[in-house]
N, C-alpha and C positions, 0 to 999 in steps of 0.2 A: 528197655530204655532206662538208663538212670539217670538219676537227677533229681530235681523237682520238687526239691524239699521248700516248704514255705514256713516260714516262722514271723508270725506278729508280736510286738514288743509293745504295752503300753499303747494301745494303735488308738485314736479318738478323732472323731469327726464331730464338729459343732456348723451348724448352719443358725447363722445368731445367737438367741440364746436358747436353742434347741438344742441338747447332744444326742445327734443320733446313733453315735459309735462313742461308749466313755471308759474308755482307758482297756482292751482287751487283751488278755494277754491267751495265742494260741501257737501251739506246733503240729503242721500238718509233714507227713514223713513222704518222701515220693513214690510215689505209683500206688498211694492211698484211692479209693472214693471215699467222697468228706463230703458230708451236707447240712448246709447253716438252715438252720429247721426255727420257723416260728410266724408269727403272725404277722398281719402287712403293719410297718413303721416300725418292727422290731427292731433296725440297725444290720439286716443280714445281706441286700440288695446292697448299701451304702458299702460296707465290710467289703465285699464281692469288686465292687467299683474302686476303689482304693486299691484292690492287689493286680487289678489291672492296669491302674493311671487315669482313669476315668474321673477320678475323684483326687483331691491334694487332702495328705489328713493334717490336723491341726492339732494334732501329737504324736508320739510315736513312733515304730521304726515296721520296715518291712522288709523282709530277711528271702529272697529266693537263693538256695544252696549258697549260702551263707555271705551272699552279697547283698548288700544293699541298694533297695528297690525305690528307695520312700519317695525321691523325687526326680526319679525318670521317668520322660516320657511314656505315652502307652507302645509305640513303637518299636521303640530299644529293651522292652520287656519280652525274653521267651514266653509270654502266655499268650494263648488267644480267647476268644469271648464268643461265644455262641446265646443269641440271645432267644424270647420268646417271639421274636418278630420272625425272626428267620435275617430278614434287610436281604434279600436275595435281589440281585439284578434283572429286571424281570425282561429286558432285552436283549439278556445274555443266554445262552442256552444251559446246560450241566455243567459238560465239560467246563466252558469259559466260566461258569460261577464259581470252579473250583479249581480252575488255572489264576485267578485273578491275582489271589495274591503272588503265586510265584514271578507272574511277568512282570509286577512291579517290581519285585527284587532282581529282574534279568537273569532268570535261572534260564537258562540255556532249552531249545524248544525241544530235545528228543529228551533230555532229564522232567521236563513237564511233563510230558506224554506221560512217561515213565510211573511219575509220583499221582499225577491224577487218576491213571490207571487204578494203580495200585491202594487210595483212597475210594474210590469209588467200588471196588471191589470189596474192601471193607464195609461197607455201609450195602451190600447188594444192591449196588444199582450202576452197572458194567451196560445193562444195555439202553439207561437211557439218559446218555449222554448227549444226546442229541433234543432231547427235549427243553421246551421253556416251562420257568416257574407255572405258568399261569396253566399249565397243560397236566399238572402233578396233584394229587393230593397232599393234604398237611401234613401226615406223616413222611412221604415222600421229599417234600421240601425241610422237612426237620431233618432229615439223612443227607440233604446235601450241606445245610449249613453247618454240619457233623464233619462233612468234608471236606468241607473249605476252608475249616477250623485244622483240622486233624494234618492237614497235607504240608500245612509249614512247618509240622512236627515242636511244636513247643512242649519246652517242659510243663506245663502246666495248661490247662484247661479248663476253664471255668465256664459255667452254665446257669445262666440266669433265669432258672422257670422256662424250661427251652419245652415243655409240654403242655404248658397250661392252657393253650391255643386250641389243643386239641379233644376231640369228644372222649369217655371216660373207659368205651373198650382199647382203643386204639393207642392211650394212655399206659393200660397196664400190658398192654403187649410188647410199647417203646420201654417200658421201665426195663423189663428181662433183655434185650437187647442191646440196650444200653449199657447198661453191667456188663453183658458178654466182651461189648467192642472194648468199655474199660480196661478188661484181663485180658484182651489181646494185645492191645497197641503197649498196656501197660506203662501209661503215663498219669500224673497225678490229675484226676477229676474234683473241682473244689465246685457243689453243685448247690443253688441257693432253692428254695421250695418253701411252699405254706401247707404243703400234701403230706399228711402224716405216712400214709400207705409207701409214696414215693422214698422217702426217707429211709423208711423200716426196710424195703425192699432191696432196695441199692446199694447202700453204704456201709463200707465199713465200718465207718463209724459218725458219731453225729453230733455237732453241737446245738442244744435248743438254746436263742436267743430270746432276752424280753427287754424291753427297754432301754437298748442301748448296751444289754452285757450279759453275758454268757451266763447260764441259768447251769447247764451240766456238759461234759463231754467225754461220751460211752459209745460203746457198740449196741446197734439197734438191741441186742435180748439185752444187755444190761439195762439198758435203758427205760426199759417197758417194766423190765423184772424188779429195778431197784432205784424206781426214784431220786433223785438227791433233795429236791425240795418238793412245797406244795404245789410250786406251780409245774413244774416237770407232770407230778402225778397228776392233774387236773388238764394239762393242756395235751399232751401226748396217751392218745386213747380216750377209753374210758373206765375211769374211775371212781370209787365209791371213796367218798371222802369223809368224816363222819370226828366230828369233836371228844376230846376224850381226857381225862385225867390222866399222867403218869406216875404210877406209883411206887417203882423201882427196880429190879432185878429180882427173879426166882430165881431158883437153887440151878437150874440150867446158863444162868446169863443172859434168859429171856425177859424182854420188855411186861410187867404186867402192868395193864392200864385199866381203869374201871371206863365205861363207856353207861352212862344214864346208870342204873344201880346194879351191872352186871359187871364183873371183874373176867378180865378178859388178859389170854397169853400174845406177844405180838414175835418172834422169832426172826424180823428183820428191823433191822430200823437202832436207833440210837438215841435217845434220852436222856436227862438229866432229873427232871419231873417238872410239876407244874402242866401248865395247858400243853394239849399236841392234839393232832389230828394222824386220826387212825385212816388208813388205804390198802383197800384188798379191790381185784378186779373183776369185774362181773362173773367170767368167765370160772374166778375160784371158789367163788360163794357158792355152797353146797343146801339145797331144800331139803328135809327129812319132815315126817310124820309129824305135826305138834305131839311135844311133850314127851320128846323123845332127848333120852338123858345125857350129858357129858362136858367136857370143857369147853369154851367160845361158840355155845349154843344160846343165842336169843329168841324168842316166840316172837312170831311175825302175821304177817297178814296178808294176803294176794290183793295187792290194787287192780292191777292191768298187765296183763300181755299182748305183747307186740310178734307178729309171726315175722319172721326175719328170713324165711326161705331155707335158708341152712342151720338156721336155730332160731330159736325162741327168746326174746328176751321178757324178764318177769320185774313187776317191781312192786318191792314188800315193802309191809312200810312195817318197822321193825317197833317193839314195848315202848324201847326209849325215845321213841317219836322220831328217831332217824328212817328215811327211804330208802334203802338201796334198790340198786338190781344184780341178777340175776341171771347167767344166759347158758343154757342148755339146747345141747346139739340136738337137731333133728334126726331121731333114727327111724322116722313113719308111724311111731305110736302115739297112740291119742294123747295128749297133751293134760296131763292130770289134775293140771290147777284151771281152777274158774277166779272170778273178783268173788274177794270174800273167805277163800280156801285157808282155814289156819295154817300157818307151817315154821318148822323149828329152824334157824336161822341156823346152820354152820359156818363159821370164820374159822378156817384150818390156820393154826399160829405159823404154818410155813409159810402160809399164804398173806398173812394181815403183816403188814408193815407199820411201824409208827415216826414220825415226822414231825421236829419242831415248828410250832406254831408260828409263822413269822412276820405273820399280821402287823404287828407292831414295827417289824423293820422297813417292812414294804410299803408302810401308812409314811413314815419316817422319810423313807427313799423319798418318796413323791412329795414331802411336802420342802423338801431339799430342792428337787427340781422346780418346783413353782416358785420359789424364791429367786432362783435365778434372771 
């Protein structure tokens, strides 16, 4: 199916003198999955509600394949909204929750058949059409409201936390299925989430939202791989975040930053100098012998490990009084550090990124919106 291209212009929602949407500017392309990623009050549920009509914004422009959406109805919009409730008719059975909307539109009753069918068969559930909500599991009624979404065929499909309802295996079962039905029907998914897992899993790509405005927007491994700000690297995962000088460019065009009194290579990231904050992820921090020799090696210390099932996670607390951690796969052998255990800190410079400090901007932002 093509189409379904959305573009936001300058888009801002204020509710007093609150702005929960201020001024964003995005282009989602069609038959993308798109997921506004971030914490509750970030502005992503609001964002969501505005490209459906649910919301009127109070700037800006909203672009579906190159028309102008800003102040139409939610009706007269090709999108439909699947929410976390489901809102299923619970006197209706399958079929009629997912013929609903056609009869409103007077599609003719063997073309219903037809389309209801053939939705319901996307979503595997052909044989229970005949059943009521209340006779389903939550996964099962999250496939119909899948349906009864899907069957009008809109160019766009937006999904408000349409899993959060649900318990946390059954969650990442709906995530992989979801994606499938994505690439089949091949229509644009614009999916809102506070689930970092759901995010990274799904989408093609992702914007993190804070405050009201777009922090980054990447493809999940960019995203995890290459920060754009502090709050990116701090909010999406986990990361070691750790203060640091910078001190300019080696002979490679690599970052050298001094971190407490060790000079240290940083091979991502971008600087000017002065204050920054250094970020490498658990997962790249390498434990060696104490006192074992070479470049972005600091002596550290074993506080505590945590057995994690599938790996270990470790937390050193490093010379320069920074903590990090640490997390090494389980491969069934004894676990070689105890609390107390010296060990040589590695920071691989492909791994350590550095990041302007922006403390000062973000103190600023906020004291900008309290003036309001």
């Amino acid at each position: 199916m093509s189409g379904g291209d959305v573009e936001l212009i300058d888009l801002a929602k204020s509710f007093g003198r609150m702005r929960a949407v201020d001024g964003i500017n995005l282009h989602i392309p069609g038959g993308e999955f798109f997921s506004l990623l971030g914490s509750s009050g970030c502005g992503k549920t609001t964002t969501l509600r505005m490209i459906a009509g649910f919301e009127q914004p109070t700037g800006g422009m909203i672009l579906l394949d190159g028309a102008d959406m800003t102040g139409m109805p939610p009706h007269r919009r090709p999108v439909n909204t699947v929410f976390q409730s489901y809102a299923l008719f619970p006197h209706l059975n399958v079929f009629d929750n997912v013929a609903f909307g056609l009869r409103r539109a007077k599609i003719e009753s063997g073309e219903v058949k037809r389309r209801v069918n053939e939705a319901l068969a996307l979503v595997q559930l052909t044989e229970f059409e005949r059943r009521r909500p209340s006779q389903m599991s939550g996964g099962q009624q999250q496939r119909v409201a899948l349906a009864r979404a899907l069957v009008l065929k809109p160019a766009v499909l937006l999904l408000d936390e349409p899993l959060g309802a649900l318990d946390a295996r059954l969650r990442k079962q709906l995530q992989l299925e979801l994606k499938t039905l994505q690439q089949q029907v091949g229509i644009t998914f614009v999916y809102v989430t506070h689930d970092q897992e759901e995010a990274l899993t799904m989408s093609d790509r992702i914007a993190i939202m804070s405050e009201g405005h777009i922090e980054q927007v990447a493809s999940p491994q960019e995203m995890y791989e290459a920060p754009a700000t502090i709050f990116v690297a701090d909010f999406l995962g986990v990361s070691n975040l750790m203060t640091a000088k910078a001190l300019g460019k080696d002979e490679k065009g690599r970052c050298r930053i001094r971190l407490g009194q060790f000079d240290l290579v940083a091979g991502q990231g971008e600087v000017k100098g002065g204050d920054t904050k250094a970020t490498i992820r658990p997962e790249r921090v390498r434990l060696e012998p104490h006192g074992t020799p070479g470049q972005n090696r600091i002596p550290g210390m074993v506080e505590r490990w945590v057995y994690l099932g599938n790996s270990v996670q470790l937390i050193v607390r490093l010379e320069t009084g920074d903590t990090v951690q640490a997390l090494l796969q389980n491969s069934g052998d004894e676990i070689p550090y105890r609390a107390g255990t010296p060990v040589q800190v590695h920071l691989p410079p492909e791994a350590l990124r550095v990041l302007a400090d922006t403390g000062a901007r973000l103190a600023l932002e906020t004291a900008e919106q309290e003036d309001l």
